[in-house]
Backbone as a ProteinNet text record, in pm:
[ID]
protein_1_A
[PRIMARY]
XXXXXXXXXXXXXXXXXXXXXXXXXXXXXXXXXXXXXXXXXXXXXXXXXXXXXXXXXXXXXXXXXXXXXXXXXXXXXXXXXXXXXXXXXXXXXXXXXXXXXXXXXXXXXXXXXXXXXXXXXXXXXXXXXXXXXXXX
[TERTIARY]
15338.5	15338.8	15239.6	15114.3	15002.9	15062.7	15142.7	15147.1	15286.9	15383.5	15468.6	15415.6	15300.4	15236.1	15131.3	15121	15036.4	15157.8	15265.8	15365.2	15411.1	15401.9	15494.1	15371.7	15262.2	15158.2	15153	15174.3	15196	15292.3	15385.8	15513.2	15505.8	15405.6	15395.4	15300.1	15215.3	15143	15229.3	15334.2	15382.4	15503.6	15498.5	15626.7	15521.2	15384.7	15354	15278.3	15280.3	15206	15163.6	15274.2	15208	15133.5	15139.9	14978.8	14877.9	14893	14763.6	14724.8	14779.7	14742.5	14711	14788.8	14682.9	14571.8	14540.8	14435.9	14330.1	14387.9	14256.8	14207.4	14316.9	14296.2	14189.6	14143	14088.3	13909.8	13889	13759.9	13802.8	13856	13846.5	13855.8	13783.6	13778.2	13788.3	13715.1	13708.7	13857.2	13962	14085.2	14024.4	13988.1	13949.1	14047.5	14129.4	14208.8	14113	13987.2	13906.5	13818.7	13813.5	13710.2	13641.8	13520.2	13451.3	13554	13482.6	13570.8	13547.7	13451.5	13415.9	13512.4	13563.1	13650.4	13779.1	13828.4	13888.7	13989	13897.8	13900.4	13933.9	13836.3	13874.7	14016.6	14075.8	14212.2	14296.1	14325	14400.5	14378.5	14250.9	14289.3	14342.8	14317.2	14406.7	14554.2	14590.3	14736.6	14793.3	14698.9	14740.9	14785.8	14707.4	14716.3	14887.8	14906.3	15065	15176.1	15078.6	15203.4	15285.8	15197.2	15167.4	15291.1	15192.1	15319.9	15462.7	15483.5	15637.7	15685.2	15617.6	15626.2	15660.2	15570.6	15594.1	15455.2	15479.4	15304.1	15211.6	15081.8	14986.6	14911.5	14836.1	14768.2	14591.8	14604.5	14489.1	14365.3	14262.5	14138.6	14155.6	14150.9	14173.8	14261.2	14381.2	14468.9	14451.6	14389.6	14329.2	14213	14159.9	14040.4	14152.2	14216.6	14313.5	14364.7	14415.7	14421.8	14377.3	14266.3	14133	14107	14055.7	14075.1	14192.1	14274.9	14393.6	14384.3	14359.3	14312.9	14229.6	14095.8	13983.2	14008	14102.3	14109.6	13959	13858.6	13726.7	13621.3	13691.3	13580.1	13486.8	13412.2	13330.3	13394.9	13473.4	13579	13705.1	13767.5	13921.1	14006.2	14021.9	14130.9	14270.3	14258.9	14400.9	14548.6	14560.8	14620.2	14734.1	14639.6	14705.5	14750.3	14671.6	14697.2	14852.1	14867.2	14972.2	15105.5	15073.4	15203.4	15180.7	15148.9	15185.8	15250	15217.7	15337.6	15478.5	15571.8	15720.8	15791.2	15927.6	15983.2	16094.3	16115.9	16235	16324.3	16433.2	16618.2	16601.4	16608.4	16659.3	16758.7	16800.6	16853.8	17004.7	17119.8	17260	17329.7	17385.4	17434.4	17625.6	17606.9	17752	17742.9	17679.4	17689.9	17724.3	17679.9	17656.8	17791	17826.4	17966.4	18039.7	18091	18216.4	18197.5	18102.5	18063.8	18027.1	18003.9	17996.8	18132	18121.5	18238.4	18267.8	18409.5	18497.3	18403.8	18346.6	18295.3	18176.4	18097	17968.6	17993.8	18098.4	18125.7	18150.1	18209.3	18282.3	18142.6	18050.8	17916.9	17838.1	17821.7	17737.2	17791.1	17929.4	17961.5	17994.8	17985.2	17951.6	17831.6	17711.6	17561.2	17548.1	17598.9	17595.2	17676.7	17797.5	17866.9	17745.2	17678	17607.3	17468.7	17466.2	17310.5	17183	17234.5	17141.9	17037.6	16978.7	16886.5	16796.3	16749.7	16644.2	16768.7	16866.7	16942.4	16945.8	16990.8	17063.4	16874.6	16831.6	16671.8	16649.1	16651	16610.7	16722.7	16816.1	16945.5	16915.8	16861.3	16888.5	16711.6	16641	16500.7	16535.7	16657.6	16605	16721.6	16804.7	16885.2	16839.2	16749.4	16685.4	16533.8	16464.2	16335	16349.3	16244.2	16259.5	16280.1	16283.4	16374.2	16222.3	16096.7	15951.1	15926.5	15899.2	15825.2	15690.2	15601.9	15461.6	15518.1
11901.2	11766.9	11676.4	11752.2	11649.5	11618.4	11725	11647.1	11552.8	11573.8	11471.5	11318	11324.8	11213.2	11093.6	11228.3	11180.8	11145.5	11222.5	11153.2	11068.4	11021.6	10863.2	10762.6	10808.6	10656	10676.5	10759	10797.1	10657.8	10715.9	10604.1	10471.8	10410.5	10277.9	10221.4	10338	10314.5	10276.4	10387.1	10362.8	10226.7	10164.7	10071	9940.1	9955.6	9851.5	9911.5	10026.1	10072.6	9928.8	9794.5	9751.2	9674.5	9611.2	9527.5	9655.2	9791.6	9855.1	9839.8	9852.2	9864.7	9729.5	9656.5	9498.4	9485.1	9514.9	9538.9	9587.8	9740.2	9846.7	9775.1	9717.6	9655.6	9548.6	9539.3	9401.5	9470.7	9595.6	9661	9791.2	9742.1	9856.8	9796.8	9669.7	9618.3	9706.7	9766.5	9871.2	9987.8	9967.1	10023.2	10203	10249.1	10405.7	10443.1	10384.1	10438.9	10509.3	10443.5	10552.8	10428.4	10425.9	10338.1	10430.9	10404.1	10432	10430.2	10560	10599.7	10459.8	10368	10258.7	10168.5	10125.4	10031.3	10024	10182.9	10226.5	10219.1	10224.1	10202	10080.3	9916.6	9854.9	9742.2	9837.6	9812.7	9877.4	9974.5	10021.7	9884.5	9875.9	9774.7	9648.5	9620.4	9463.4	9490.9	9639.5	9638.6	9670.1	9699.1	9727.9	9614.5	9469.8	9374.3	9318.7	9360.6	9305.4	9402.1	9488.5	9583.3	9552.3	9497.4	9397.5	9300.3	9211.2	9056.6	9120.5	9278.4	9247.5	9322.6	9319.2	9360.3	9507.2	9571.4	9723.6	9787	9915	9885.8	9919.4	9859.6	9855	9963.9	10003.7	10139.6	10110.3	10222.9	10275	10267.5	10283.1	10295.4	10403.3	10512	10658.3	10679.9	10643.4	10690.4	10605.6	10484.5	10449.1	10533.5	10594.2	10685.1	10832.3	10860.1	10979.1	10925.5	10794.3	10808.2	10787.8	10751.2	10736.2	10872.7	11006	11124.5	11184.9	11160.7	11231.9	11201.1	11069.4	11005.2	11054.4	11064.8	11119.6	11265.3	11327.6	11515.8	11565.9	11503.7	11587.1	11488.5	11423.5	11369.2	11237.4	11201.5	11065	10941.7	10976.2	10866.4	10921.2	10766	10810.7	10786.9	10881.4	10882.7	10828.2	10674.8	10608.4	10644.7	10627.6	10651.1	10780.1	10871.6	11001.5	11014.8	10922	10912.8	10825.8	10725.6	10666.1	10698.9	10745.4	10824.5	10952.3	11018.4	11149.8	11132.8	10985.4	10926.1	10937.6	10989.8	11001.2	10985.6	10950.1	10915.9	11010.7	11125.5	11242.9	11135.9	11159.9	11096.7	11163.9	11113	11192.8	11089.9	11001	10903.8	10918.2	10919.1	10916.4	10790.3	10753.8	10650.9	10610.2	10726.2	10739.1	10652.1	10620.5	10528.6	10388.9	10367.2	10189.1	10199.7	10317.7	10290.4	10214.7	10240.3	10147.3	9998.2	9942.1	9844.3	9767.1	9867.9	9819.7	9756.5	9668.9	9644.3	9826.5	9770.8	9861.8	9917.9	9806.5	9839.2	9895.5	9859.4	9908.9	10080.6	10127.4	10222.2	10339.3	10264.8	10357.8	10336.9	10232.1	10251.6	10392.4	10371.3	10437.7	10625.1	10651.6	10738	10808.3	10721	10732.2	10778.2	10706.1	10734.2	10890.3	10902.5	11026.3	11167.5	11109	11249.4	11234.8	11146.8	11124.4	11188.8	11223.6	11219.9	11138.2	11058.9	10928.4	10870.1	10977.2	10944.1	10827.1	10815.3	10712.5	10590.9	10502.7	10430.5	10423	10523.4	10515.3	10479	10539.7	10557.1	10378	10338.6	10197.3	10100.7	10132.5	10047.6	10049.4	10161.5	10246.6	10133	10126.9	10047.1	9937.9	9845.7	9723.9	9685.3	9788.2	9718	9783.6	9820	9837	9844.5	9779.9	9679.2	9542.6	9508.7	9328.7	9266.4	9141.7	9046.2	9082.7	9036.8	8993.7	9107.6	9197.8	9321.9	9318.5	9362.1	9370.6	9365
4919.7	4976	4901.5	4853.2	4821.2	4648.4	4586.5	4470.3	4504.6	4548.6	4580	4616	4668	4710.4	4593.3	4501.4	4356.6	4255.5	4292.7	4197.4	4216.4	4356.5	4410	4392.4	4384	4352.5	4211.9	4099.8	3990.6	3925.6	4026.2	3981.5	3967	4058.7	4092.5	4008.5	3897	3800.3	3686.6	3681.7	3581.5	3534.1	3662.9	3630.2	3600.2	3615.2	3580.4	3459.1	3364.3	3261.7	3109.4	3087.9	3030.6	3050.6	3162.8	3206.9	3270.9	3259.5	3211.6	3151.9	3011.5	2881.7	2836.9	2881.1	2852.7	2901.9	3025.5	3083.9	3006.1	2979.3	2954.1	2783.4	2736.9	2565.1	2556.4	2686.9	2681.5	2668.9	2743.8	2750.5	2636.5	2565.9	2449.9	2290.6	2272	2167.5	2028.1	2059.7	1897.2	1883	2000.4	2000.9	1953.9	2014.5	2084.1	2177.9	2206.1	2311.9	2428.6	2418.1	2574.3	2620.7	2736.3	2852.7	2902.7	2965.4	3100.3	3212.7	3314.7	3411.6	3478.8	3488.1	3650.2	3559.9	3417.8	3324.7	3400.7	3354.2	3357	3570	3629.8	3800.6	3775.2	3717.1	3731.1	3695.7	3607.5	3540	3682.1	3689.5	3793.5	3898	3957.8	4106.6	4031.6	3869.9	3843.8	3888.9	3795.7	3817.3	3978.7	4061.1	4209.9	4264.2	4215.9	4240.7	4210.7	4088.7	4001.3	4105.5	4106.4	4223.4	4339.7	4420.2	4537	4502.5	4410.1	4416	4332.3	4330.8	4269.9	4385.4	4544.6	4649.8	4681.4	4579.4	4589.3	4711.3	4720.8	4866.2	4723.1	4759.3	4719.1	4740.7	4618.7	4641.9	4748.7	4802.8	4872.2	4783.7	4800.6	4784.2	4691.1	4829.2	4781.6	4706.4	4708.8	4565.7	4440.1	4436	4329.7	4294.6	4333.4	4289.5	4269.7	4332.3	4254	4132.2	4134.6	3970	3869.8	3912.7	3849.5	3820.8	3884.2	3854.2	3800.9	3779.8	3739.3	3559.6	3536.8	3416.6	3344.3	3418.2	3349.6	3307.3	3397.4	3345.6	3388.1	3451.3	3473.9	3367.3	3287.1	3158.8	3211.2	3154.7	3233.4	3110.9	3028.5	2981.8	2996	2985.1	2995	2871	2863.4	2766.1	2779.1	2791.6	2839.9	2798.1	2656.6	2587.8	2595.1	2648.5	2668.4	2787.5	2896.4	3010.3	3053.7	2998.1	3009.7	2972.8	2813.1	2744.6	2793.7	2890	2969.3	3114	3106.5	3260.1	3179.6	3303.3	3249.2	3391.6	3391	3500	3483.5	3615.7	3553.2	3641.2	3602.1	3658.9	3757.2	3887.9	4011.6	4053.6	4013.2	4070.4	4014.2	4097.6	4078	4087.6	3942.5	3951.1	4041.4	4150.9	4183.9	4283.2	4398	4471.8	4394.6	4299.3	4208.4	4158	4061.6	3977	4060.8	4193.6	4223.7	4252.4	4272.4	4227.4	4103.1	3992.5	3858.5	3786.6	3668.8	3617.8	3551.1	3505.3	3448	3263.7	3218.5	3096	3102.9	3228.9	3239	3263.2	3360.3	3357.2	3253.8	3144.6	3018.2	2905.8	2928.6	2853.2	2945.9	3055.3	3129	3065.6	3127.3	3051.7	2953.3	2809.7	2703.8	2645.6	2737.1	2721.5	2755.3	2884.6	2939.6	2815.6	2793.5	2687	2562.4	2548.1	2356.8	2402.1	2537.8	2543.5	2522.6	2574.6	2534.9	2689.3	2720.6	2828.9	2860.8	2739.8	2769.3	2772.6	2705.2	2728.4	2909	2967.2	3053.6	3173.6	3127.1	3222.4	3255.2	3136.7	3063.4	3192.3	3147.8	3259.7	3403.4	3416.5	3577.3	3578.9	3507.8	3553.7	3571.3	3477	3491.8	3642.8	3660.4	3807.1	3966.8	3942.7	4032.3	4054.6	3929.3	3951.1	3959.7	4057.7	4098	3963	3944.5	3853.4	3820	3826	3772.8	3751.2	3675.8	3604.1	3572.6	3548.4	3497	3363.2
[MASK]
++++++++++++++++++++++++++++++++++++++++++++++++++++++++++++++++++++++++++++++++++++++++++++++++++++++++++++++++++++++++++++++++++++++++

């Protein structure tokens, strides 16, 4: 249960991952890809903030400090970089409810993607119709 719970505030990191990284770019002048863990906290509550107005729930205290730990790995810097590109979003999501509502072409793309193996295509689609119009 408790990691199901780190992966769903996980998630809400990751849909706003590039105004992290704008964020964290801004206290990492010399481009190290690493902040201070308190930097590093304070990027997360900017993006908690972007979270909010694209009316997703807003993280806790406490799970901003879980991912604040989850980041650090134990270290007193964070290694952003590794932290962000080790966020990944697995497909659990079935696009069978949507097809019959989709046009006819979106369909024969969708399943095209699917015979070529073309995951990330399809990941990419499946984000932008079912994230709010305003994205981070």
């Amino acid at each position: 249960l408790q990691r199901s719970m780190i992966r769903e505030v996980l998630k809400r990191v990751w849909v706003c991952r590039p105004a992290l990284l704008s964020s964290l770019s801004t206290r990492d002048p010399e481009a190290t890809n690493e902040v201070d863990w308190d930097a590093f906290c304070e990027c997360v509550r900017e993006v908690n903030a972007v979270i909010k107005e694209m009316g997703l729930p807003g993280l806790t205290d406490t799970q901003i400090q879980v991912v604040c730990e989850v980041a650090a790995a134990g270290r007193e810097e964070v290694r952003y970089n590794e932290f962000v590109h080790g966020l990944h979003v697995e497909d659990t999501w079935t696009p069978k409810e949507m097809l019959p509502s989709l046009g006819l072409g979106f369909r024969v793309w969708w399943a095209s993607c699917l015979a070529s193996g073309e995951r990330n295509r399809l990941l990419k689609a499946a984000a932008v119709m079912t994230s709010p119009s305003e994205g981070c």
